[in-house]
C-alpha positions, 0 to 999 in steps of 0.5 A: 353169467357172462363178465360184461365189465367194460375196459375203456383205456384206463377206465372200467366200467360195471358194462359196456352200454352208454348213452351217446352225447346230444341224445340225453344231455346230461342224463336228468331226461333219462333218469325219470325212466331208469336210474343213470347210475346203472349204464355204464357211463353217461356220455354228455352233450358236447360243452363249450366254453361259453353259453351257446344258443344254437342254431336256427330252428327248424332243428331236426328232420325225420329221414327213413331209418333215421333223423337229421339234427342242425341243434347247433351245440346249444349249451350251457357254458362249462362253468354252468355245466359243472356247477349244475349238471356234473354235480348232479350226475355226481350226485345220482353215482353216474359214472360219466363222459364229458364230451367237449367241442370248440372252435378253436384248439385254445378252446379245448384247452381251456374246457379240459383245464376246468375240468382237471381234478374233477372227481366226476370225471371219468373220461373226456370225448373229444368232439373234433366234428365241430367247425374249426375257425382257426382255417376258415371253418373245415371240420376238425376231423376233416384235416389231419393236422388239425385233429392232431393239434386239437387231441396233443393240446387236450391230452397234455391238458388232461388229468394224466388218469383220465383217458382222453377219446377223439370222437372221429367223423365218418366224413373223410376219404380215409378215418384210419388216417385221422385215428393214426394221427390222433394216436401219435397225438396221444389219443387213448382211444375213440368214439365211432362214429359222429354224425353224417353230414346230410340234407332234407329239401321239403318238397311243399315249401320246395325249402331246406327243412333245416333252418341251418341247412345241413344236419347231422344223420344219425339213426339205424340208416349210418349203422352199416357205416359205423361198424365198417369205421369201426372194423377199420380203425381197429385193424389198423389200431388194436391196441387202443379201445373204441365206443363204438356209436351210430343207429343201435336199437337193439342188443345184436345192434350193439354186438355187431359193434362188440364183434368189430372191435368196439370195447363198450358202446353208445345208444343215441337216436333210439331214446327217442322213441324208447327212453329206456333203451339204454337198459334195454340194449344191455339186457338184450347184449348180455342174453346174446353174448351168452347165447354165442357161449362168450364167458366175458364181453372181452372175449367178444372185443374184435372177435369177427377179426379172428381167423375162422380157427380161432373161432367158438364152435357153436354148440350142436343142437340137442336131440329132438325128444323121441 
């Protein structure tokens, strides 16, 4: 049997597959079809500060191989979400992920804070994706000053045990760049990738489809994009753990990740259409780790960045039967 505990900074988890935040809010949508508590971890919808209704409906788009979403960050608030929701995951052994967003770095601050000496709390996502209203609306994760204000302030925040992860987006010239400043920043690792910026025009209406107008892409079309960030981030960082996310469906969905150097990964889009997923990708990893004759899923972490020598031999066929 193949060892698939799951090293995330100073977090390890039982194995290596989680949900992705937005996908399953807080898990109460899941657990109906599986128990939550058997993933690795639950990732939860990105919180803020206050209440938050979202954006304009309509909300999500259908694209091939994917889905646009313009859901807006719609929310609860911290307080509710503590309150209700982190008690409720607490409560079913869930190991979970808080994903906080803002927009403003006093924002963050103020969310990492609440959630201090928090025992359900086992790592904070740091959404850098969101619009920064401190420099006139630019993305967070667009701007390396930004992202690296916004992870310095959080990690100083921070529970000093709990690992501190910023979720990067695709949309730069250069990730490798935002994921430097964000390790000088204190990062203890990343989440790879958020969404991609995207737009839907229907052609009866002749209208965007999206009441927001733009959207976020995700789904098996962005996956060739998010091994590839993937791959680059750890050639340059590989020190630091990386969850990686972006269109897994399938265990060799998420090995292409482990192979690349992610150390655990996150199942989003494919919820729904399949809510067990999750579980399903997890069984469907460990048969193919165990088929490739990886003894532990470490093992695996960043293995295609191993010269051809250091690689496994594949065993050789066994002889047809006379």
């Amino acid at each position: 049997m193949t060892d698939l505990t799951a090293t995330l900074g100073t977090l390890t988890l039982p194995n290596p597959v989680l949900t992705a935040s937005g996908c399953a809010a807080a898990g109460r949508e899941l657990h109906q079809f599986f128990d939550v508590g058997t993933l690795g971890a639950v990732v939860t919808k990105s919180i803020m500060s206050r209440p938050r209704s979202g954006r304009a409906t309509p909300r999500m788009a259908e694209t091939p191989s994917g889905m646009l979403n313009s859901i807006g960050l719609q929310g609860p608030g911290i307080d509710s979400f503590i309150e209700n929701d982190l008690a409720w995951l607490a409560a079913h052994g869930a190991r979970t992920v808080v994903s906080i967003a803002g927009g403003h770095t006093d924002e963050y601050v103020e969310i990492t804070r609440k959630l201090n000496g928090n025992p359900a709390v086992s790592m904070l996502e740091v959404n850098i994706s969101c619009p920064n209203v401190e420099n006139r609306g630019q993305v967070f994760a667009c701007d390396v000053l930004a992202s690296s204000r916004v992870i310095g302030a959080v990690r100083r925040a921070a529970d000093p045990d709990v690992p501190v992860f910023a979720k990067l987006s695709p949309d730069v010239t250069d990730i490798t760049l935002i994921a430097r400043a964000c390790a000088d920043a204190g990062a203890d690792g990343f989440s790879l990738i958020n969404t991609l910026l995207g737009m839907v025009i229907d052609t009866d209406t002749m209208a965007p489809a999206l009441g927001g107008i733009t959207g976020g892409l995700s789904g098996p079309a962005i996956r060739p994009v998010a091994v590839r960030c993937v791959w680059q981030v750890k050639r340059v960082l590989p020190h630091l753990p990386i969850l990686g996310m972006g269109g897994i469906r399938s265990g060799l969905d998420a090995l292409q990740f482990i192979l690349a150097g992610a150390s655990a990964v996150s199942v989003g889009t494919a919820v729904f259409g399949d809510p067990t997923a999750p579980v399903r990708v997890l069984a469907e990893l460990e048969v193919a780790l165990e088929e490739r004759g990886f003894a532990s899923l470490a093992d695996a972490v960043g293995y295609a960045h191993r010269a051809p020598a250091q690689r496994l031999v594949p065993a050789a066929p066994e002889a047809a039967a006379s």
